[in-house]
MOPAC internal coordinates of N, CA, C and O (Angstrom, degrees):
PM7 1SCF
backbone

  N    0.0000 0     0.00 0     0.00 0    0    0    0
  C    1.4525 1     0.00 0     0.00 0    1    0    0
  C    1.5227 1   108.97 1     0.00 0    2    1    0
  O    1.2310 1   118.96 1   -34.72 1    3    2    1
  N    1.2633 1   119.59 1   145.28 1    3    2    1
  C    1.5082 1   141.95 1   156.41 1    5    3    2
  C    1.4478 1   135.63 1   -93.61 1    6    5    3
  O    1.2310 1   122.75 1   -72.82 1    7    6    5
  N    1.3172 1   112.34 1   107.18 1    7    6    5
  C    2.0530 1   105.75 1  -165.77 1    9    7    6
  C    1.8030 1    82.45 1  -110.24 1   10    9    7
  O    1.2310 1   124.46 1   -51.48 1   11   10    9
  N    1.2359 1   109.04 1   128.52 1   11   10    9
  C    1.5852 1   106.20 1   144.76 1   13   11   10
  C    1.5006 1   114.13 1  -128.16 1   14   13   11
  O    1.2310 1   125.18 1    -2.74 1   15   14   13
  N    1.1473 1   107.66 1   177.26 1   15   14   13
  C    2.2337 1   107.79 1  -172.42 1   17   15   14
  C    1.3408 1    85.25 1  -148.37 1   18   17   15
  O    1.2310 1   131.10 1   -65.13 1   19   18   17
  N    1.2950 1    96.19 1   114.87 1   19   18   17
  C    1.8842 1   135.27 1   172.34 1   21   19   18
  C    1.9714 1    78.36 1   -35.80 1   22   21   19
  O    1.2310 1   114.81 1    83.94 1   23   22   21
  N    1.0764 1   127.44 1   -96.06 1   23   22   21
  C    1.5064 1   154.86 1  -146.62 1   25   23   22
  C    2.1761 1    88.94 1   -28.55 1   26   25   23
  O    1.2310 1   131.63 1   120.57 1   27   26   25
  N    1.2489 1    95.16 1   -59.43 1   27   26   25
  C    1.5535 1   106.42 1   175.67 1   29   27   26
  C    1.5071 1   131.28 1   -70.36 1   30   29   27
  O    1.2310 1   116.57 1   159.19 1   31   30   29
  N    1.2928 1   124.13 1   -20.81 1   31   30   29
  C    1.5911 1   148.80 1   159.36 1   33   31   30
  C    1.6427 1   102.00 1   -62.90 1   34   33   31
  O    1.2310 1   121.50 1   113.20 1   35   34   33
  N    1.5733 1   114.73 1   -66.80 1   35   34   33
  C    1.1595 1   110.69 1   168.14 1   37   35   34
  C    1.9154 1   147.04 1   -55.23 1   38   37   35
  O    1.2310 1   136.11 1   164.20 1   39   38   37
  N    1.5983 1    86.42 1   -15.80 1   39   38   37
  C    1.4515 1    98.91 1  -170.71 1   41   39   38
  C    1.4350 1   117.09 1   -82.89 1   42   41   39
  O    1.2310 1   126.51 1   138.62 1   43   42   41
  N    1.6137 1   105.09 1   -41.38 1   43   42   41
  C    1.1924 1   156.09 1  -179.47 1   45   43   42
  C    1.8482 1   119.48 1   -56.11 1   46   45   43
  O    1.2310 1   121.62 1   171.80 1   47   46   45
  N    1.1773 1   114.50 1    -8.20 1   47   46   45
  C    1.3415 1   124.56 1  -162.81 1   49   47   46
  C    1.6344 1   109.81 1  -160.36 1   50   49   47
  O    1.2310 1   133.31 1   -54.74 1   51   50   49
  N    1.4448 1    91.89 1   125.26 1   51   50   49
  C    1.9633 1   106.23 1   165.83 1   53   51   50
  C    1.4346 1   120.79 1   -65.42 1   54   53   51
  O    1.2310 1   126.69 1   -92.81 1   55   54   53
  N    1.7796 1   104.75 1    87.19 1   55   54   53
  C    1.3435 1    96.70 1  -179.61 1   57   55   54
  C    1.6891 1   130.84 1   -67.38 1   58   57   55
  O    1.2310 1   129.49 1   175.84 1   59   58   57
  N    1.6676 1    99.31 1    -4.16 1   59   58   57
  C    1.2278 1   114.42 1  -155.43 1   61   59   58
  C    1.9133 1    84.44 1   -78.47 1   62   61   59
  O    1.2310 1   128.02 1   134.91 1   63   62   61
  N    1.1794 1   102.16 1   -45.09 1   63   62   61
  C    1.9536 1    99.83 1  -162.00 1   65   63   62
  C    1.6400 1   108.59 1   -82.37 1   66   65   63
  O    1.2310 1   128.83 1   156.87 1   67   66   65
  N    1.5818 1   100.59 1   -23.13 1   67   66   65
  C    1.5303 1   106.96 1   170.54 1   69   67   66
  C    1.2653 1   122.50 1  -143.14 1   70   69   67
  O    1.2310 1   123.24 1   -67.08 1   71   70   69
  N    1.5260 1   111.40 1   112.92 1   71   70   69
  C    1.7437 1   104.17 1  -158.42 1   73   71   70
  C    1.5936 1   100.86 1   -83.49 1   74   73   71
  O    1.2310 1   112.69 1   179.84 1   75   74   73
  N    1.4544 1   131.41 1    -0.16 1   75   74   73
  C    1.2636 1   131.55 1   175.31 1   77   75   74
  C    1.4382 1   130.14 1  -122.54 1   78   77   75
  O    1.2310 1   120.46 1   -79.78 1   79   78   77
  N    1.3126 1   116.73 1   100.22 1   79   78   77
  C    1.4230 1   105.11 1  -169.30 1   81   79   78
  C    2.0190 1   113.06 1  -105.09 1   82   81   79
  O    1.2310 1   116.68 1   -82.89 1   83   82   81
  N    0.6489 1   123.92 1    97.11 1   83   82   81
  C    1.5352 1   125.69 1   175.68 1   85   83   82
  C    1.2166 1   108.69 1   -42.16 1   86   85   83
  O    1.2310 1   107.29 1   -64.12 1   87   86   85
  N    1.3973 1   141.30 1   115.88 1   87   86   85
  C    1.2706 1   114.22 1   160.22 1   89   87   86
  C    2.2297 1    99.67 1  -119.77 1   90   89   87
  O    1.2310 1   122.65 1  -145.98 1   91   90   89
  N    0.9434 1   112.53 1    34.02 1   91   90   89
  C    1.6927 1   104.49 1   161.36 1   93   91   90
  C    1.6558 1   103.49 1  -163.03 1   94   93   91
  O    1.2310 1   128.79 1   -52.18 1   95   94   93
  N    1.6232 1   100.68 1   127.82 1   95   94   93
  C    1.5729 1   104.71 1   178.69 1   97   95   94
  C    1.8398 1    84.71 1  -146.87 1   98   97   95
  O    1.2310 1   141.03 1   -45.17 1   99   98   97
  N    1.5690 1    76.80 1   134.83 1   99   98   97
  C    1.9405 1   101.60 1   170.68 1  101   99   98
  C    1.3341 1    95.63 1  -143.02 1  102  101   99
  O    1.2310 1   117.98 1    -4.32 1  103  102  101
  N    0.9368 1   121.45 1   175.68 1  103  102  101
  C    1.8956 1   135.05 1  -171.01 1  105  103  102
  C    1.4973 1    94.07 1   -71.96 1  106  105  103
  O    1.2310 1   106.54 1   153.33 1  107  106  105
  N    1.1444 1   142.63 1   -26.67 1  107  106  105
  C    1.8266 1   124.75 1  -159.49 1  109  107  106
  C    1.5876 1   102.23 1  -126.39 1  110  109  107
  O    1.2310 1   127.00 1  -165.46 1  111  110  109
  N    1.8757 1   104.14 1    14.54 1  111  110  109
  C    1.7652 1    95.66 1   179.09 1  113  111  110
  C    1.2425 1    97.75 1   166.26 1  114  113  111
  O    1.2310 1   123.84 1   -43.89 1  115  114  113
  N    1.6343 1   110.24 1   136.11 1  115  114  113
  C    1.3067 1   125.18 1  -176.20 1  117  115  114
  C    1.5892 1   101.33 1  -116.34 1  118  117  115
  O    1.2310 1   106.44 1   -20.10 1  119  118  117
  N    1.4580 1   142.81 1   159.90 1  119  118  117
  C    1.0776 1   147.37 1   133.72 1  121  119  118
  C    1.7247 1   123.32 1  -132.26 1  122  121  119
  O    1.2310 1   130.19 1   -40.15 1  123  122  121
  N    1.5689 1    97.96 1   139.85 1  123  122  121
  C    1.7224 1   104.07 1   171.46 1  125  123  122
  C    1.3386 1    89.83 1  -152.77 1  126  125  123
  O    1.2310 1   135.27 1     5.25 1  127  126  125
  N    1.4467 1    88.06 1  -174.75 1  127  126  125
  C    1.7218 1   119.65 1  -173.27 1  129  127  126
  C    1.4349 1    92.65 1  -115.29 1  130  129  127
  O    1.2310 1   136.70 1   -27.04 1  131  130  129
  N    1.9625 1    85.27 1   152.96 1  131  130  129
  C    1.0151 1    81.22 1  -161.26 1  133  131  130
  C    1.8407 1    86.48 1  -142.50 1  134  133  131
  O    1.2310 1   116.09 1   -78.72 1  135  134  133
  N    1.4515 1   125.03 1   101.28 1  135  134  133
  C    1.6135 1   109.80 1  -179.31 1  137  135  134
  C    1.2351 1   118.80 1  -122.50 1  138  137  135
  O    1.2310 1   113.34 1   -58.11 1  139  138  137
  N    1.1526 1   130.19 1   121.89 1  139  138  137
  C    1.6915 1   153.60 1   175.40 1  141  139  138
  C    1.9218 1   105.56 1   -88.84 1  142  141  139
  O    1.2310 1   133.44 1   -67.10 1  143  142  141
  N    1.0557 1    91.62 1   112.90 1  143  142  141
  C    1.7909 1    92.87 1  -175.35 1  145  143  142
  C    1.4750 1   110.98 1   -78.00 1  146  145  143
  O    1.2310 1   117.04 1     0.19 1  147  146  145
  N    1.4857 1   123.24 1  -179.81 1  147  146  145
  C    1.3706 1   132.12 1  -151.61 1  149  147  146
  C    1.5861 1   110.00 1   -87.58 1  150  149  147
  O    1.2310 1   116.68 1   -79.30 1  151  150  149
  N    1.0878 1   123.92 1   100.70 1  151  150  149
  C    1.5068 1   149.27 1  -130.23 1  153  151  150
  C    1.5436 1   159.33 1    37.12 1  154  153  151
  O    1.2310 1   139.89 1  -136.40 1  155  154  153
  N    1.6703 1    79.03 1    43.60 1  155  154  153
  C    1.4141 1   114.12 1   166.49 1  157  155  154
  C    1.5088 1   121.37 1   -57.06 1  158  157  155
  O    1.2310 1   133.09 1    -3.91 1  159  158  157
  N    1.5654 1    92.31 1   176.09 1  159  158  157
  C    1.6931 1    95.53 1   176.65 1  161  159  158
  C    1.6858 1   103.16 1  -137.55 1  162  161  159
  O    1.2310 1   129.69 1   -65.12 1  163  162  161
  N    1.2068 1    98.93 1   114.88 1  163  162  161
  C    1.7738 1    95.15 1   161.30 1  165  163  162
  C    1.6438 1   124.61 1   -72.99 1  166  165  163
  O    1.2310 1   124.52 1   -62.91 1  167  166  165
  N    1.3251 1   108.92 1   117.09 1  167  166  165
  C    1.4685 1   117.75 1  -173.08 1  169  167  166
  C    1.8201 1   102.65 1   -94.64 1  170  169  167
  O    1.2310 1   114.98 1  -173.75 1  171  170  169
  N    1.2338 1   127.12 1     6.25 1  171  170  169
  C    1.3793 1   112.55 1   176.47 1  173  171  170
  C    1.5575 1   111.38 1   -68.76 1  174  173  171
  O    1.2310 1   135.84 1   -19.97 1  175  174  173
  N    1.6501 1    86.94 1   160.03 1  175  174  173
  C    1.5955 1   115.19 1  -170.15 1  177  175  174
  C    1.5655 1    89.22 1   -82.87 1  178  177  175
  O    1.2310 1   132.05 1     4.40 1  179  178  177
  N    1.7996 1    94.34 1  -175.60 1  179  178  177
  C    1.4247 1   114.86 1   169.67 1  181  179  178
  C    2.0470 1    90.55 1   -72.60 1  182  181  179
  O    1.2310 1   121.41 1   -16.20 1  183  182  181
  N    1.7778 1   114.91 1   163.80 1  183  182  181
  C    1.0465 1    96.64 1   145.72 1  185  183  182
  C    1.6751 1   117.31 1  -128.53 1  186  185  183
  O    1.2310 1   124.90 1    23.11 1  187  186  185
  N    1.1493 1   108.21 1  -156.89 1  187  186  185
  C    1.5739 1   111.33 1  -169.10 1  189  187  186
  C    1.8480 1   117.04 1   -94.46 1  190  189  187
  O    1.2310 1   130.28 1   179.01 1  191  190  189
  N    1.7236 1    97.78 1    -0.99 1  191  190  189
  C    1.7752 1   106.60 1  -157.43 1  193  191  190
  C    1.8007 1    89.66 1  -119.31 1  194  193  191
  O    1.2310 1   117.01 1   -14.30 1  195  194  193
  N    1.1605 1   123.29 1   165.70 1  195  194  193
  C    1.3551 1   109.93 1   159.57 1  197  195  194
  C    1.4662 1   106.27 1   -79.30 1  198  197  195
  O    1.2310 1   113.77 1   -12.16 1  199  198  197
  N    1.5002 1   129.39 1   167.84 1  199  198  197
  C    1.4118 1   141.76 1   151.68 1  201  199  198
  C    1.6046 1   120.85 1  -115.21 1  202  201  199
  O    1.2310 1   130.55 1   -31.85 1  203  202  201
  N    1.3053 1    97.25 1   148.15 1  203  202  201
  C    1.5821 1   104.69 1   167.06 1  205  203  202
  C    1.5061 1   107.04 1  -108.75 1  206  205  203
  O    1.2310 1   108.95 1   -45.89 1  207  206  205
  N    1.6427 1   138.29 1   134.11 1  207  206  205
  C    1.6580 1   120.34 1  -178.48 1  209  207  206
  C    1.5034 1    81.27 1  -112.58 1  210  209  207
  O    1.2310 1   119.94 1   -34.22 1  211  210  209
  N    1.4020 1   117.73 1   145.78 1  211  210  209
  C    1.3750 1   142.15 1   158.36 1  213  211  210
  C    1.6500 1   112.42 1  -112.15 1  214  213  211
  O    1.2310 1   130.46 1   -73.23 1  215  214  213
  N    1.9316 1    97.43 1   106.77 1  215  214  213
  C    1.7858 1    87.56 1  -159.54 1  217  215  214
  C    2.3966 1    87.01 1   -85.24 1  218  217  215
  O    1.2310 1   127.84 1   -53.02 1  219  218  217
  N    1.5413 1   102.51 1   126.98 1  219  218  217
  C    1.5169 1   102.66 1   151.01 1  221  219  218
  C    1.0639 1   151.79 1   -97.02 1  222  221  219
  O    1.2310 1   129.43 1  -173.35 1  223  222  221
  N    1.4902 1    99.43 1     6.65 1  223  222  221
  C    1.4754 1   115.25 1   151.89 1  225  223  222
  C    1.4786 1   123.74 1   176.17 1  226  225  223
  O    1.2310 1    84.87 1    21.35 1  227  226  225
  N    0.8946 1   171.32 1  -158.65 1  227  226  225
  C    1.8349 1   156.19 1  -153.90 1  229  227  226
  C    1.2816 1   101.62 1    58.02 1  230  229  227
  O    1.2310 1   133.97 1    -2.51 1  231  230  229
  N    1.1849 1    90.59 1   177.49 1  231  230  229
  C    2.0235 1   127.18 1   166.41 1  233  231  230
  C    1.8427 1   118.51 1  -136.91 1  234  233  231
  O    1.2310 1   127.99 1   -54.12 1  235  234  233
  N    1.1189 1   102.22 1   125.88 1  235  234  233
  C    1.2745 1   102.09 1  -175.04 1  237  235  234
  C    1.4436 1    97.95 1  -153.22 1  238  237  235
  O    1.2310 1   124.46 1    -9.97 1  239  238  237
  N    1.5604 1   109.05 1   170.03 1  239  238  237
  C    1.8542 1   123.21 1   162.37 1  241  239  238
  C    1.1762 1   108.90 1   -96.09 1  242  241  239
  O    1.2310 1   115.63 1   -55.58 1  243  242  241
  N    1.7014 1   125.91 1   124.42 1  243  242  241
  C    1.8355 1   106.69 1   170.67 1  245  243  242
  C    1.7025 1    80.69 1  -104.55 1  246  245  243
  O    1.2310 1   139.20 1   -12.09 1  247  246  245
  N    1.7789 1    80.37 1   167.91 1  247  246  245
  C    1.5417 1    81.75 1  -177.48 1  249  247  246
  C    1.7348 1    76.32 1  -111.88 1  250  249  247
  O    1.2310 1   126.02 1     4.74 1  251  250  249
  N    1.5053 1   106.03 1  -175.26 1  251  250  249
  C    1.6944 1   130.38 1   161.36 1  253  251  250
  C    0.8768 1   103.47 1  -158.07 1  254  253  251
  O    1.2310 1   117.36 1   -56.55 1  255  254  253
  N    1.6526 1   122.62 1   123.45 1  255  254  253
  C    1.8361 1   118.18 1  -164.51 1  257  255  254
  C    1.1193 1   133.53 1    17.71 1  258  257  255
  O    1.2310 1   108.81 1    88.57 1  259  258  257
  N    1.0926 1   138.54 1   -91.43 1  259  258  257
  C    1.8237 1   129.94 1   175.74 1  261  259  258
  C    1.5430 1   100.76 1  -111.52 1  262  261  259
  O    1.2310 1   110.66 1  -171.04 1  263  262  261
  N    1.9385 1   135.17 1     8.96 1  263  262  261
  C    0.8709 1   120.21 1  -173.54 1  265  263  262
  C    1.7472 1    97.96 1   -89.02 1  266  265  263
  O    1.2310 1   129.15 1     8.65 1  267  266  265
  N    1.3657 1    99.98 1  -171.35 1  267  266  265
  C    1.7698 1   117.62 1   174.05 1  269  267  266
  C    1.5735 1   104.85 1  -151.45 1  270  269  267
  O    1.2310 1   121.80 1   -28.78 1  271  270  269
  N    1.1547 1   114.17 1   151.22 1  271  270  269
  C    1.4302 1   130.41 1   161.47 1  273  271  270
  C    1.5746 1   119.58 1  -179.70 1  274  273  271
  O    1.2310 1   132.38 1   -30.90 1  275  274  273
  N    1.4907 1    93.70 1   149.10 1  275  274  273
  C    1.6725 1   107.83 1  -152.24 1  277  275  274
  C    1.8999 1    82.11 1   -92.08 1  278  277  275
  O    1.2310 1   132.58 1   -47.25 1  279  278  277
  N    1.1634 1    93.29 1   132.75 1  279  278  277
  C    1.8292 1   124.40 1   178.72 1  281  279  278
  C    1.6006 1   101.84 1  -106.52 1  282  281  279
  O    1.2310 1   129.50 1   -95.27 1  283  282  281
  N    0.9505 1    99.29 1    84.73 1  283  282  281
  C    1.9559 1   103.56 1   145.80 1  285  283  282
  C    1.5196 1   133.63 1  -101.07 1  286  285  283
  O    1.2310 1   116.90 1    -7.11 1  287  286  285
  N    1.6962 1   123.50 1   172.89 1  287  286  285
  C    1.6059 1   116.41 1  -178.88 1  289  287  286
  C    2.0636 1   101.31 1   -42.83 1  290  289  287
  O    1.2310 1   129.42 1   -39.80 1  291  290  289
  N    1.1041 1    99.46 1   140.20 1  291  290  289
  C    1.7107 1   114.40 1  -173.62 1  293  291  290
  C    0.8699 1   137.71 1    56.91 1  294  293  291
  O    1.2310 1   117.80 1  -138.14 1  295  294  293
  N    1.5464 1   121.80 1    41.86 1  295  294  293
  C    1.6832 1   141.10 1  -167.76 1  297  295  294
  C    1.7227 1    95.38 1  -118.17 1  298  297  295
  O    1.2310 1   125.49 1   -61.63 1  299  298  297
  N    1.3032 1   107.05 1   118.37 1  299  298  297
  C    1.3582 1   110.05 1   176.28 1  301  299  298
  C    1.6350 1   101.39 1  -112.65 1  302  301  299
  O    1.2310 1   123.28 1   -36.26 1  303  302  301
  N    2.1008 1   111.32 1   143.74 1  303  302  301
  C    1.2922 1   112.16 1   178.85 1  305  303  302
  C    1.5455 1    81.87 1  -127.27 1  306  305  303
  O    1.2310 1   135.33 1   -14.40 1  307  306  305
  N    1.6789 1    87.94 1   165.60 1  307  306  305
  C    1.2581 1   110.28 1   171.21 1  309  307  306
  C    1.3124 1    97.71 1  -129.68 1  310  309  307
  O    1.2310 1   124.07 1   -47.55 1  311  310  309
  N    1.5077 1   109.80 1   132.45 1  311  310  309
  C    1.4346 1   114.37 1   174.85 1  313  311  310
  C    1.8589 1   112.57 1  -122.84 1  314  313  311
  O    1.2310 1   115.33 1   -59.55 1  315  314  313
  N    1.5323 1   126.47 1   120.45 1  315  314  313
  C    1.0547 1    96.38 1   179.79 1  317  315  314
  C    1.7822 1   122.70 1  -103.75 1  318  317  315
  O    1.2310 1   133.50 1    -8.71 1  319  318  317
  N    1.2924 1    91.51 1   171.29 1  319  318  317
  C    1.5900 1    97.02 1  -170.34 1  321  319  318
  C    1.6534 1   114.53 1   -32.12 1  322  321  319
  O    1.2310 1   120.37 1   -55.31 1  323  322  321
  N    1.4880 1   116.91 1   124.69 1  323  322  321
  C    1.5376 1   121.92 1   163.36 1  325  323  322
  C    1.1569 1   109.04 1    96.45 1  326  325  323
  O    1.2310 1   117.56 1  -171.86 1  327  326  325
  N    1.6543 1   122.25 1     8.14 1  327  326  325
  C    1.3815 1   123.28 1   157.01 1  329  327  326
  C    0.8857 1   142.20 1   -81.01 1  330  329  327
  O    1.2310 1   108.89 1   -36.62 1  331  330  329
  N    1.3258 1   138.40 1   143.38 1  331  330  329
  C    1.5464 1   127.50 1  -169.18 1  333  331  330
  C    1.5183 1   101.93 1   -91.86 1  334  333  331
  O    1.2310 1   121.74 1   -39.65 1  335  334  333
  N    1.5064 1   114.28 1   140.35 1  335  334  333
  C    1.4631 1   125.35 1  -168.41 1  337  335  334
  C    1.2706 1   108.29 1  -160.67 1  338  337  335
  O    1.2310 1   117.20 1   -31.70 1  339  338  337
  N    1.5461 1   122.94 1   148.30 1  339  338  337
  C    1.1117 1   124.31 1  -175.95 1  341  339  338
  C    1.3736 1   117.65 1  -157.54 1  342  341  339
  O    1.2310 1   109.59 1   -11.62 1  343  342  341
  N    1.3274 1   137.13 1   168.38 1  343  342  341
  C    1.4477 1   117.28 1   173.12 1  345  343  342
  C    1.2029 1   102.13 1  -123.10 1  346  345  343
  O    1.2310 1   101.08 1    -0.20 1  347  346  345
  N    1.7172 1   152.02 1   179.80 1  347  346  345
  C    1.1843 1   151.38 1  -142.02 1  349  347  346
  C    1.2604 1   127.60 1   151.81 1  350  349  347
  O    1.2310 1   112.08 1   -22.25 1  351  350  349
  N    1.3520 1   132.54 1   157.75 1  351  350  349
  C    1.2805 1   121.26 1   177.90 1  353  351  350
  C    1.7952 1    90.48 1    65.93 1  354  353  351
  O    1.2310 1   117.86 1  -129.97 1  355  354  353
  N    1.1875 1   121.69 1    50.03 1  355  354  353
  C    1.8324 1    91.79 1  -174.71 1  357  355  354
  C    1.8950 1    98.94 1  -111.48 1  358  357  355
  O    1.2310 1   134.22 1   -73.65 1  359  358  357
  N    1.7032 1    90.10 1   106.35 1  359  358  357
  C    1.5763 1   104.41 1  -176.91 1  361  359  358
  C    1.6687 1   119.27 1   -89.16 1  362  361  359
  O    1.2310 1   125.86 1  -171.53 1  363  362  361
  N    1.2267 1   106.35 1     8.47 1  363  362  361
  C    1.4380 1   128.38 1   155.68 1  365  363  362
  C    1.6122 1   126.32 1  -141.20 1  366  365  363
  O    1.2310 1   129.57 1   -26.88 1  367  366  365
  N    1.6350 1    99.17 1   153.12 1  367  366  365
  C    1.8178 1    77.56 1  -170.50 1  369  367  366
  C    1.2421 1   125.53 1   -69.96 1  370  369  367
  O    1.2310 1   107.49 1   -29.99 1  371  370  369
  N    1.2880 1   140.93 1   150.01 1  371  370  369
  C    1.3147 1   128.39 1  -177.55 1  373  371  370
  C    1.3558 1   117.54 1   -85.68 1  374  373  371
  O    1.2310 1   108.58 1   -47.78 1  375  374  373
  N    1.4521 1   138.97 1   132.22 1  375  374  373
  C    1.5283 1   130.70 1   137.47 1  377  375  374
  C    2.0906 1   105.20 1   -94.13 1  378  377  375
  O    1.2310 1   139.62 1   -34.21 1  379  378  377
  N    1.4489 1    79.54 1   145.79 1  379  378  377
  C    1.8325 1    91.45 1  -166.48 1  381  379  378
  C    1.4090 1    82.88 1  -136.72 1  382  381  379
  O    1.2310 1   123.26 1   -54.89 1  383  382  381
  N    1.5764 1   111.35 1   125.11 1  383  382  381
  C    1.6334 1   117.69 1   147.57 1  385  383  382
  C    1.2853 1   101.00 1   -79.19 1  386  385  383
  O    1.2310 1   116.46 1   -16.54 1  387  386  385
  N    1.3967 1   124.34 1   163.46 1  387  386  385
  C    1.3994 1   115.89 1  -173.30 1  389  387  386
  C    1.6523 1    80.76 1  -162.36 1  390  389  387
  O    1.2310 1   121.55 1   -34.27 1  391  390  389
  N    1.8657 1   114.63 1   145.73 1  391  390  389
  C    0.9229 1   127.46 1  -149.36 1  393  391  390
  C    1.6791 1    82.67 1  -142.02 1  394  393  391
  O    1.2310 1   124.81 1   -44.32 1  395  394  393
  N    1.3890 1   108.36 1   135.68 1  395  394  393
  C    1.7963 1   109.87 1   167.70 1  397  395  394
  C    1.5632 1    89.58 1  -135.31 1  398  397  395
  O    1.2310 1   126.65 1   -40.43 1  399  398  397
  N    1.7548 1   104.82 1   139.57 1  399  398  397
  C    1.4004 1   126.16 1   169.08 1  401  399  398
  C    1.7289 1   112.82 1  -118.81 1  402  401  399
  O    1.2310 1   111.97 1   -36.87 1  403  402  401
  N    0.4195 1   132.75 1   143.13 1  403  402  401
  C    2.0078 1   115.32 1   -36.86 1  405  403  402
  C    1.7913 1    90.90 1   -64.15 1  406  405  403
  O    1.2310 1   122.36 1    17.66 1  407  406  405
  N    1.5283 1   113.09 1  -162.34 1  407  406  405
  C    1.0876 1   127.00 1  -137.49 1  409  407  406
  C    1.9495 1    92.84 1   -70.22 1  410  409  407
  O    1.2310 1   120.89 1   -20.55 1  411  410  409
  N    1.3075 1   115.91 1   159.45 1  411  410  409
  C    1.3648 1   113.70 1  -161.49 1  413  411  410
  C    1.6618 1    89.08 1   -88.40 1  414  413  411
  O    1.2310 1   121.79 1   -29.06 1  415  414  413
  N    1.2732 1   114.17 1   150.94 1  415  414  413
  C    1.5889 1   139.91 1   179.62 1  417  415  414
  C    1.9190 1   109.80 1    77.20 1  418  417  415
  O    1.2310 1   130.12 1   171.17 1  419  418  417
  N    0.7777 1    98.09 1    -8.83 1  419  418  417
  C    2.0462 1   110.87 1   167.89 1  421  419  418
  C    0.9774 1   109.98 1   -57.70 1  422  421  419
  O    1.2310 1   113.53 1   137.17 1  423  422  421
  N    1.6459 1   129.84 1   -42.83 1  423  422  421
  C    1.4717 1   114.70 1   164.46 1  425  423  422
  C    1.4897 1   127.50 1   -87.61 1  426  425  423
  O    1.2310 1   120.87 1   -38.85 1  427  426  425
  N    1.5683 1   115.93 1   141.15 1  427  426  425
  C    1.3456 1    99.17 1  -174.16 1  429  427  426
  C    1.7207 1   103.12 1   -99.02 1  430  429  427
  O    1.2310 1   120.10 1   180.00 1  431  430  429

């Protein structure tokens, strides 16, 4: 088994030098956090795994190809593998659980 506490993940790590920290990877699923502060820019790529984002607290716009939707605390997306996605407009800072199936970089 695996216990982690959001409060200690967050405390624990320079979000400023790395806005993504993984802390669980097994072959069928990865998860980290992931936080972009209050008028930031998310520079991620498409990736190769699907994701689920679990927003835990901010406000922001993600885009998904030509869509939009406003992300506040308890807005879950599903993004699937090889899409282009981004978040923006982010007028609060974001914390994002972020979920890769299976584990993110496993697919080539």
């Amino acid at each position: 088994m695996h216990a982690f506490q959001l409060d200690k993940l967050l405390a624990g790590h320079n979000w400023h030098a790395h806005p993504y920290l993984e802390f669980l990877n097994v072959p069928s699923l990865s998860v980290g956090l992931y936080c972009l502060p209050a008028g930031g820019t998310d520079p991620q790529q498409p990736h190769t795994e699907d994701e689920v984002y679990y927003i835990v607290s901010g406000q922001a716009q993600f885009q998904l190809a030509d869509e939009t939707h406003l992300v506040t605390l308890g807005t879950l997306l599903y993004v699937a593998a090889h899409q282009p996605h981004k978040f923006f407009d982010i007028t609060e800072a974001l914390t994002i659980l972020v979920f890769f199936a299976p584990a993110e970089y496993s697919q080539k």
